[in-house]
C-alpha positions as CSV (number, residue, x, y, z in Angstrom):
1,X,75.5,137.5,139.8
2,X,76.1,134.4,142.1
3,X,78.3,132.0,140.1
4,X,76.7,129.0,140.8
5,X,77.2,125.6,138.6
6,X,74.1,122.9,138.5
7,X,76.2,119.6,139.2
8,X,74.0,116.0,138.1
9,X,75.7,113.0,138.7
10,X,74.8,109.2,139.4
11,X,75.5,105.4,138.7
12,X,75.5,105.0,134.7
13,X,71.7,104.2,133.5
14,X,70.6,106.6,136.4
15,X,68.8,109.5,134.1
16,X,71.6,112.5,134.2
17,X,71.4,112.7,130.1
18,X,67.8,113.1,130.6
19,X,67.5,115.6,133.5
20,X,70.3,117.8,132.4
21,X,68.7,118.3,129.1
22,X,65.5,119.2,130.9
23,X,67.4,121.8,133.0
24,X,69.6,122.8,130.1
25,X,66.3,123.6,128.1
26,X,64.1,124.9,131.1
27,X,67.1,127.6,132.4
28,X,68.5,128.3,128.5
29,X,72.1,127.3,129.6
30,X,74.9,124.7,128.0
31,X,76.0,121.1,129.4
32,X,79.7,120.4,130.7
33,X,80.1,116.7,130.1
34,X,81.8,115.0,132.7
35,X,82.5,111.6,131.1
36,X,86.1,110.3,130.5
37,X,84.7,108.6,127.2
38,X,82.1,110.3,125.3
39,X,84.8,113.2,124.9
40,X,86.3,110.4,121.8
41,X,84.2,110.7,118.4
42,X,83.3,107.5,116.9
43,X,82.8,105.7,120.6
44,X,78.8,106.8,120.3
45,X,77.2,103.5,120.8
46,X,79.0,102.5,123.6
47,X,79.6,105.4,125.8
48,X,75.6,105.9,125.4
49,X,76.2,109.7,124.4
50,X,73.3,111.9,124.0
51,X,71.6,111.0,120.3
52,X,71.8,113.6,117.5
53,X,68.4,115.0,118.7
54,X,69.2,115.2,122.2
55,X,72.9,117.6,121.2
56,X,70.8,120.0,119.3
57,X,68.2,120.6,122.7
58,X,71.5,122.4,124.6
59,X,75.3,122.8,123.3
60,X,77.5,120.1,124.8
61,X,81.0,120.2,125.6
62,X,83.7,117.5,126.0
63,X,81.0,115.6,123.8
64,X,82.5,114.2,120.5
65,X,85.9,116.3,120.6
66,X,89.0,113.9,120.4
67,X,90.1,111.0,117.9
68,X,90.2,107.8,120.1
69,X,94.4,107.9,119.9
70,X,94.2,111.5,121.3
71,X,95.4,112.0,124.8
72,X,92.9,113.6,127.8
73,X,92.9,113.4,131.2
74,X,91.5,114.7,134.0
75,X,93.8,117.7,135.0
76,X,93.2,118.7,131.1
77,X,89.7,118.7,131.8
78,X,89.7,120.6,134.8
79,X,91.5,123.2,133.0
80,X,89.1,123.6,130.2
81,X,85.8,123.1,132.3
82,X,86.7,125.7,134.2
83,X,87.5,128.0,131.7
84,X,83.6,127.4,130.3
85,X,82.3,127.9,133.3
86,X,83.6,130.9,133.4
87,X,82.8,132.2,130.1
88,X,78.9,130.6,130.8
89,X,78.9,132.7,133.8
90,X,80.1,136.1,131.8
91,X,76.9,135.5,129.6
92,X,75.0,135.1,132.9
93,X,74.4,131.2,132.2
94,X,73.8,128.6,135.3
95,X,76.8,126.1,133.4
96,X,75.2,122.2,134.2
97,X,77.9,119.2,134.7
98,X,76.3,115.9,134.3
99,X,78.4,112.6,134.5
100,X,79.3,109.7,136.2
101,X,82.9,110.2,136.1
102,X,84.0,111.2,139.7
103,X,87.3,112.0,139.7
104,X,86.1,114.7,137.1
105,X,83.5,116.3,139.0
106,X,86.2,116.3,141.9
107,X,88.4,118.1,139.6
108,X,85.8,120.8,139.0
109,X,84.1,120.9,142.3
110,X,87.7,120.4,144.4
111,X,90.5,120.8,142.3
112,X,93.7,118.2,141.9
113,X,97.2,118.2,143.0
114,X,100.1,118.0,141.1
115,X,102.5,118.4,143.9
116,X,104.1,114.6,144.0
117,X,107.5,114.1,141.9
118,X,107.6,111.3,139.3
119,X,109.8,108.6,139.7
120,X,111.1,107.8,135.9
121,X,113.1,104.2,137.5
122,X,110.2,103.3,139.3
123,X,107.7,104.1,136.4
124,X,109.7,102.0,133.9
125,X,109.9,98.8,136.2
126,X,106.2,99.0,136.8
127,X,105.8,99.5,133.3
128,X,107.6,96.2,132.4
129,X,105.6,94.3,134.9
130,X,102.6,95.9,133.4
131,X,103.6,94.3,130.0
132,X,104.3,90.8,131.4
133,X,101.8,90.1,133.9
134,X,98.6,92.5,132.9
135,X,96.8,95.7,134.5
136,X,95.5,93.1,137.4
137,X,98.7,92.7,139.0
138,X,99.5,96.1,139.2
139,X,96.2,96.9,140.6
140,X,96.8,93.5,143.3
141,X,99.9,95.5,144.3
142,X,98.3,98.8,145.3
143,X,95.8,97.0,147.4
144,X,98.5,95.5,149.7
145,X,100.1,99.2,150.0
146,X,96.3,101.7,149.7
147,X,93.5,99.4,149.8
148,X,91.4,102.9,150.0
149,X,93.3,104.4,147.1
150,X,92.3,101.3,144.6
151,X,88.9,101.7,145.8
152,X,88.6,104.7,143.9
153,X,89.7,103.3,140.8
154,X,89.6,100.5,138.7
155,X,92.5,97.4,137.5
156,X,92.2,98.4,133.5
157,X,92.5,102.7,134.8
158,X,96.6,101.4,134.9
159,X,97.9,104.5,134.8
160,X,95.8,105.9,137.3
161,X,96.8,102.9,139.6
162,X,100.7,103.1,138.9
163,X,100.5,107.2,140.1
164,X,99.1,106.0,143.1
165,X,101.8,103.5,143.6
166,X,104.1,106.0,142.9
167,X,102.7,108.6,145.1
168,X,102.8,105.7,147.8
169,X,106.5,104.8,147.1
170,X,107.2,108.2,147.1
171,X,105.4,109.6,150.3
172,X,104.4,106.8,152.0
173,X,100.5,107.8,151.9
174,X,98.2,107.3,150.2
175,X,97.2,109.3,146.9
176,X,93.7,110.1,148.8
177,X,95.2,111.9,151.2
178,X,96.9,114.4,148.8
179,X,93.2,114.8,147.3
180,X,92.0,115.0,150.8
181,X,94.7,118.0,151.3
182,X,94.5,119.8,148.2
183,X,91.1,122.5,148.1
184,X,91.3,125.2,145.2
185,X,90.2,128.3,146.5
186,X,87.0,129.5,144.4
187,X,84.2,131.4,144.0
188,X,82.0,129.0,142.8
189,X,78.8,128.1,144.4
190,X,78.4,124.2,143.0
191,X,75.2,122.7,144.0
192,X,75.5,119.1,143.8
193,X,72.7,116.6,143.1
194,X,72.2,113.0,142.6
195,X,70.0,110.3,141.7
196,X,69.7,107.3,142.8
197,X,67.4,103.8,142.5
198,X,66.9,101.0,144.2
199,X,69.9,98.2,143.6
200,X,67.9,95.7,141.6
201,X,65.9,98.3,139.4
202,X,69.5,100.1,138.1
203,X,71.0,96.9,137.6
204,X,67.7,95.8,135.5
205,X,68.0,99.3,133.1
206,X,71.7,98.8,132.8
207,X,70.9,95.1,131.7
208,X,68.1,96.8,128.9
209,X,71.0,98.9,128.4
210,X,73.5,96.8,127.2
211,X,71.0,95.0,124.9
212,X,69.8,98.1,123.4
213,X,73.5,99.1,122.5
214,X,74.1,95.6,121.0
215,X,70.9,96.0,118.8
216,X,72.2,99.8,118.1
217,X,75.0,98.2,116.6
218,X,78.1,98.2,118.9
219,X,79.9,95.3,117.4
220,X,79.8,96.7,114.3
221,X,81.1,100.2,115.9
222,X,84.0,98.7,117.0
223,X,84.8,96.8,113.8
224,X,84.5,99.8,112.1
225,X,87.0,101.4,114.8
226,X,89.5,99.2,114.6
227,X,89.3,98.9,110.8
228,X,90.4,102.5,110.5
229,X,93.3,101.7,111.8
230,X,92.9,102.2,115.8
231,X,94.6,99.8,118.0
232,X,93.1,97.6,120.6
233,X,95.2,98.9,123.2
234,X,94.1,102.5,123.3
235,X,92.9,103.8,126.4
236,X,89.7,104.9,125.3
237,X,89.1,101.3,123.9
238,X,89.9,100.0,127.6
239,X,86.4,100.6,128.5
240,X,83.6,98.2,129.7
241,X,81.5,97.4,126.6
242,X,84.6,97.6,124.3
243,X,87.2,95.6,126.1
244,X,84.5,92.7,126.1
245,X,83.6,92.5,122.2
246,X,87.4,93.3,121.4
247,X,87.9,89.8,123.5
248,X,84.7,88.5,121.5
249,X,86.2,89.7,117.8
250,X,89.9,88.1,119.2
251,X,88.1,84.8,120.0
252,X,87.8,84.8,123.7
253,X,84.5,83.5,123.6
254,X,81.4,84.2,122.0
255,X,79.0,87.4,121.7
256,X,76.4,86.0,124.4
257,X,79.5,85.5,127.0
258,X,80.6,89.1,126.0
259,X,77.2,90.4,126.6
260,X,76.9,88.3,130.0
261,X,80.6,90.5,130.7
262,X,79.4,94.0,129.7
263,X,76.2,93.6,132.2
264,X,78.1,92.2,134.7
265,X,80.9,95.0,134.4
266,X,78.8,97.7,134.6
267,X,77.1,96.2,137.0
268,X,80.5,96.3,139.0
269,X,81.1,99.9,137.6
270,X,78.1,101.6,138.6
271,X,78.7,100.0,142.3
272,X,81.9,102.0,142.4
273,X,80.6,105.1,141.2
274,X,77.7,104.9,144.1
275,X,80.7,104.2,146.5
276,X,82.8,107.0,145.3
277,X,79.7,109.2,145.2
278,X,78.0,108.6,148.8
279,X,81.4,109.5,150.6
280,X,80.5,113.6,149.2
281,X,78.1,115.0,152.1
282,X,77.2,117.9,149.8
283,X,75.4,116.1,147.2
284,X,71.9,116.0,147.7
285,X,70.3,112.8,146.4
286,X,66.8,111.9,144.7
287,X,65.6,108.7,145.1
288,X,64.0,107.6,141.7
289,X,61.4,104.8,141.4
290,X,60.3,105.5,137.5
291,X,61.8,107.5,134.9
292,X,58.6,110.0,134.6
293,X,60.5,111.4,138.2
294,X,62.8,112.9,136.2
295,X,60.7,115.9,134.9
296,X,59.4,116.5,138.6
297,X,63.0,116.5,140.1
298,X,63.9,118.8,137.7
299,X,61.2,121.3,138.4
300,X,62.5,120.5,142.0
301,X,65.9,121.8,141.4
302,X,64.7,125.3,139.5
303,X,62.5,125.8,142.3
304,X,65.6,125.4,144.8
305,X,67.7,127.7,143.0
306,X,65.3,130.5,143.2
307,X,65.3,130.2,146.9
């Protein structure tokens, strides 16, 4: 049997959830989550996971695994994903990644590197200037050095910007270049697809978006996050929806300011995705004016696979 994996990806508010449940249910397979979030358990309302009724359509992984103080990354994640794939594959299962999370869907499509030295001097004086002057200036000092290597990441991913300012002070490249190098050698036949909408109709669902997670309840989520005892400054808590009602609950400014923030931030986030997304010739994109397209691009997809 070919081992081929079904890849969906897109801007967030794009329709993955939707068309990989669809596939999932039409070719009687499981779903490989490829979101850095909605791996954490009580961030449901604002990582927009799949709703009760949704999980029990297909089995997801990486879906509601960790605490929100447990560590993950994406080398973990390439690890594991792989080894599903593999087992999917055993029980002669097409495996489906959906997600918006590049740099995880390079891990499984690609592969990472891990051939760069750490610098444990250099690390700790970053460190310290991470402390004292914020996430910001650490990201301002990797665009003087790799203005291409922060464009695939954001300021608040800090300790994916101080590797790459490592790897720079290190090598003198940048860390794209080392992805760009490193292929893993694999049998997998990955067929990659994307979808896509016009500018101004994405940004208007992810504006519906944010309001329907407010009504859903996400400032109470977070209250009741942080009242069992989880700190602010967790990583998975340094997320666009979060970060902005933590500054809401700390006084910052008020809830309609904080809502204002999350659109506008995920406005920003789903730009980057598209530009990390559209430099990948292999992915073949759908253009999607209404969200009733989603059932026919799926039937599209089956009917490719049998070719």
């Amino acid at each position: 049997m070919e081992k081929r994996v079904i890849v969906i990806l897109g801007p967030t508010c794009s329709g993955k959830t939707s068309l990989s449940l669809m596939l999932a249910k039409s070719l009687k397979t499981e779903i490989i989550s490829a979101d850095s979030r909605q791996i954490y358990k009580v961030l449901t309302v604002g990582t927009a996971k799949p709703t009760v009724s949704e999980l029990k359509i297909a089995k997801h992984h990486f879906i509601d695994s960790l605490n929100p103080d447990e560590e993950f990354n994406v080398s973990k994640f390439e690890i594991e994903a792989l080894k599903i794939i593999d087992e999917l594959h055993q029980k002669n299962k097409i495996p489906i990644v959906v997600g918006g999370s590049g740099l995880y869907i390079k891990a499984i499509v690609e592969g990472l590197w891990n051939d760069v030295d750490t610098d444990s001097d250099f690390r700790e004086q970053i460190l310290k200037e991470k402390e004292e002057f914020g996430n910001q200036f650490l990201y301002d000092k990797l665009v003087k050095v790799d203005s291409k290597g922060a464009e695939s990441m954001l300021p608040q991913n800090w300790k994916r910007v101080i590797r790459a300012l490592e790897v720079f002070r290190l090598t003198g490249k940048s860390i794209l270049e080392f992805h760009q190098e490193h292929k893993r050698e694999s049998d997998l036949e990955f067929h990659q697809f994307g979808l896509q909408w016009k500018r101004e109709v994405l940004y208007k669902n992810i504006e519906a978006r944010v309001d329907e997670m407010i009504g859903a309840g996400l400032v109470n989520e977070l209250k009741s996050i942080l009242k069992a005892g989880y700190s602010t400054q967790l990583n998975s808590l340094n997320t666009v929806g979060y970060k902005e009602i933590i500054a809401h609950l700390n006084g910052e400014y008020d809830l309609e300011r904080a809502i204002e923030l999350i659109k506008r931030n995920t406005r920003r986030f789903a730009k980057r995705q598209m530009t990390w997304f559209r430099k990948d010739e292999k992915i073949e994109w759908f253009d999607i004016e209404e969200v009733n397209a989603i059932n026919e691009i799926g039937e599209s997809i089956i009917l490719k696979l049998d070719t």
